[in-house]
N, C-alpha and C positions, 0 to 999 in steps of 0.2 A: 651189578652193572655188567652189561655183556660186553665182549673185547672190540675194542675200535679197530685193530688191526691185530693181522696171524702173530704177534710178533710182541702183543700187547700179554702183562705178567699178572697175575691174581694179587688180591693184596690193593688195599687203599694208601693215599698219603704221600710227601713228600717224594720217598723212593721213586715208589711207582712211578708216579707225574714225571720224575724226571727222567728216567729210565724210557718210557717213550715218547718225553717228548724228544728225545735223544736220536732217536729211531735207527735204533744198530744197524738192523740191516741195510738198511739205504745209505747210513751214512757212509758207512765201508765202501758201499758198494761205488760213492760216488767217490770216495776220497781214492778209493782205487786209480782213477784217473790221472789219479797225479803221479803216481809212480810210473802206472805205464806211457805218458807222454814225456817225463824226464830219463825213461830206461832208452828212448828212441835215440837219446843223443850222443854226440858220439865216445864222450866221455861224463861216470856221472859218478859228482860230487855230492856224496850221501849225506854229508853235514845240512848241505844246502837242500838236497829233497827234505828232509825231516823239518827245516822251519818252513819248508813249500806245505807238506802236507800240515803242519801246526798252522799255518795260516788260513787252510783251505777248513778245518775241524771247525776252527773257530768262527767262520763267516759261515760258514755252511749248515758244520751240524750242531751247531750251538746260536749264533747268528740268526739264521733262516729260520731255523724250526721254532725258538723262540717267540720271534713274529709273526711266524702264520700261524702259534698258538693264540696270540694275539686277534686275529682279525677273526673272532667267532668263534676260538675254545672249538676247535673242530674233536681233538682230543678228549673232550671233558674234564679236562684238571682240576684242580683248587688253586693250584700255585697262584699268589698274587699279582695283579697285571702291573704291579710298580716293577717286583722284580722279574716278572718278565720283562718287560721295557729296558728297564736299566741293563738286564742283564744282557742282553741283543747289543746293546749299544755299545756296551765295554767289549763286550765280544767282537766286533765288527771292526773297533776304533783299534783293537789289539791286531788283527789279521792285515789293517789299513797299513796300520806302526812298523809289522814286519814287512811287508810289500816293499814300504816304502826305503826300508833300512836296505832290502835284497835288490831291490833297483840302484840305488846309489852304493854297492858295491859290486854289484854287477853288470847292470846295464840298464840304462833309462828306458826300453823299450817296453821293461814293465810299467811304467807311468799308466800307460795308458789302460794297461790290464784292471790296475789297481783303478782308477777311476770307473771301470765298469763291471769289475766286481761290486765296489762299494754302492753304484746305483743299483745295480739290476737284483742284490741280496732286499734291497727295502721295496722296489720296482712290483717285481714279481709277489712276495710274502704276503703286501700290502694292497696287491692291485691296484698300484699307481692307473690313471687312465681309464678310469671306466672299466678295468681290468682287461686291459691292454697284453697287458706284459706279463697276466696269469694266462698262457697259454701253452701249448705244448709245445711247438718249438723254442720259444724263452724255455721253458723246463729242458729240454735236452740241450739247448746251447749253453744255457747257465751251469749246468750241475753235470753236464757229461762234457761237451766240446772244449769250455773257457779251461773245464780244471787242464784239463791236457795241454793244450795251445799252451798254455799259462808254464806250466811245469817246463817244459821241453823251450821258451825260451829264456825261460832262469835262467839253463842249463848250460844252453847252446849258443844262445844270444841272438836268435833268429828262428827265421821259420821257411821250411820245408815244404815241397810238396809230399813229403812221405809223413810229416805230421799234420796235413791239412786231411790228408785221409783218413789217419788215426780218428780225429777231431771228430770228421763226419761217421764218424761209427759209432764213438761217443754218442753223439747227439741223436743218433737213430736206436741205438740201445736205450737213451734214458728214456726216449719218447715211450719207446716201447713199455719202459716201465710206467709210465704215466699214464697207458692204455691199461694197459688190466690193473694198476691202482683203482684208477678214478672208478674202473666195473666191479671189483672189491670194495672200496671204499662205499659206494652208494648202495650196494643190496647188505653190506655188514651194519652202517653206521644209519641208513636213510629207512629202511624197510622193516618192520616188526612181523609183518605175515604173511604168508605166502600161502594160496591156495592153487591147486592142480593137480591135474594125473597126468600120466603118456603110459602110452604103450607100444611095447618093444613088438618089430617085427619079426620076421621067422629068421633075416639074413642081414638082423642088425648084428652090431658091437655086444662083446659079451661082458656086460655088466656086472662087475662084482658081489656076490650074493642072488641074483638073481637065474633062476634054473627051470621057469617055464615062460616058456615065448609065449607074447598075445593076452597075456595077465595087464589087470589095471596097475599100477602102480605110483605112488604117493611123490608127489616133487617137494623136495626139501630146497633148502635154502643151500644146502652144502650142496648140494649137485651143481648148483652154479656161479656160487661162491668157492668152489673149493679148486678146481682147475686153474683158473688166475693167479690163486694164491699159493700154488704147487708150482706154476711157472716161475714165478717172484722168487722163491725160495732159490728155484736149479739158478737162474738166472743172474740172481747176487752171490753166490757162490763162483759161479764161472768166470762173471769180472774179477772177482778177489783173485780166483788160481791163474787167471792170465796175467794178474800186477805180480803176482808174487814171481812164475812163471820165466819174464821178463826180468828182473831183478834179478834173480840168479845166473842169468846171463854176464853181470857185472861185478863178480864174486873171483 
């Protein structure tokens, strides 16, 4: 079976399946979010991020990814779709449980956070609406913008213009990742064949392996599959060293 994503591990069964339907990279990348919208404020209660980000793992990368295994096995798994199901639900019902404990010891301002996490995690997964709410900015407000917004007023008990901009960078990063996914995902997961040449001109870019100009040359699939998926990599990397980055600032 060829890999459904860069990120995807050799090996059948149980592990694997869950291993990405887990999706490391992305998950980090998005739970990143929440540390660096709670490192914004102006004092941070680390007890309280770590049940922000246990909240955000379990709706998100347990949660979501569950369900949108769910609507079409995009992944190809075996896992059973009860416990997939079940397992979404309890996840979701656990991240709701803490919201809701961190609101009423904090501030009810997350009420409303938590009622639109809990819709827009089944909204989006499930393409409520004709698939409405499967779009790219649901995917960057949902999974980049809310986690931050969310974190920082745990934190702080309000919101800022200096975390509305955080927010909006969120949401323009995740997009981002949703543009070279969605152009990964369809020539890895959608496409078996690829036929073409090109040829290089006298004062094009110098191609790696390649050492005469004006030669035919064979298009593979990694040619245009593989740049995306190089961005994706630097990409979730760089959010992760900026959450971390910011954290250290409150050491």
């Amino acid at each position: 079976m060829s890999k459904v994503a860069w990120y995807d591990v050799k090996g059948k069964g149980w592990l694997r399946d869950v291993f990405v339907l887990l999706h490391p990279p992305y998950t980090l990348w998005h739970l990143s979010y929440v540390p660096i919208g709670a490192a914004l404020a102006p004092r941070l209660d680390w007890g309280l991020l770590g049940w922000t980000v246990l909240a955000f793992f379990l709706a998100m990368g347990i949660g979501g990814h569950f369900l949108d295994e769910l609507n079409g096995r995009p992944l190809r798994t075996k896992v059973p779709t009860p416990v997939l199901g079940i397992t979404a639900v309890l996840s979701i019902a656990g991240a709701v449980a803490i919201g809701v404990f961190i609101g009423l010891e904090e501030t009810l301002w997350l009420i409303p956070c938590i009622l639109f996490g809990s819709f827009i995690v089944y909204a989006y997964n499930l393409e409520w609406g004709r698939g409405f709410f499967h779009h790219d900015f649901w995917f960057g407000f949902a999974w980049g913008a809310f986690p931050a917004i969310t974190a920082y007023v745990a934190q702080a008990h309000t919101i800022t213009p200096e975390v509305v901009m955080i927010a909006f960078f969120a949401l323009m990063y995740s997009w981002t990742q949703r543009v070279l996914s969605l152009q990964a995902r369809f020539w890895r997961r959608k496409v078996v064949e690829i036929q073409g040449h090109y040829h290089l001109r006298g004062d094009g870019p110098v191609v790696p392996g390649v050492t005469t100009w004006g030669q035919r040359h064979t298009l593979k699939l990694e040619h245009i599959i593989g740049p995306p998926e190089f961005a994706l990599q630097l990409l979730s990397w760089a959010v992760i060293a900026a959450a971390a980055g910011l954290l250290l600032l409150h050491i």
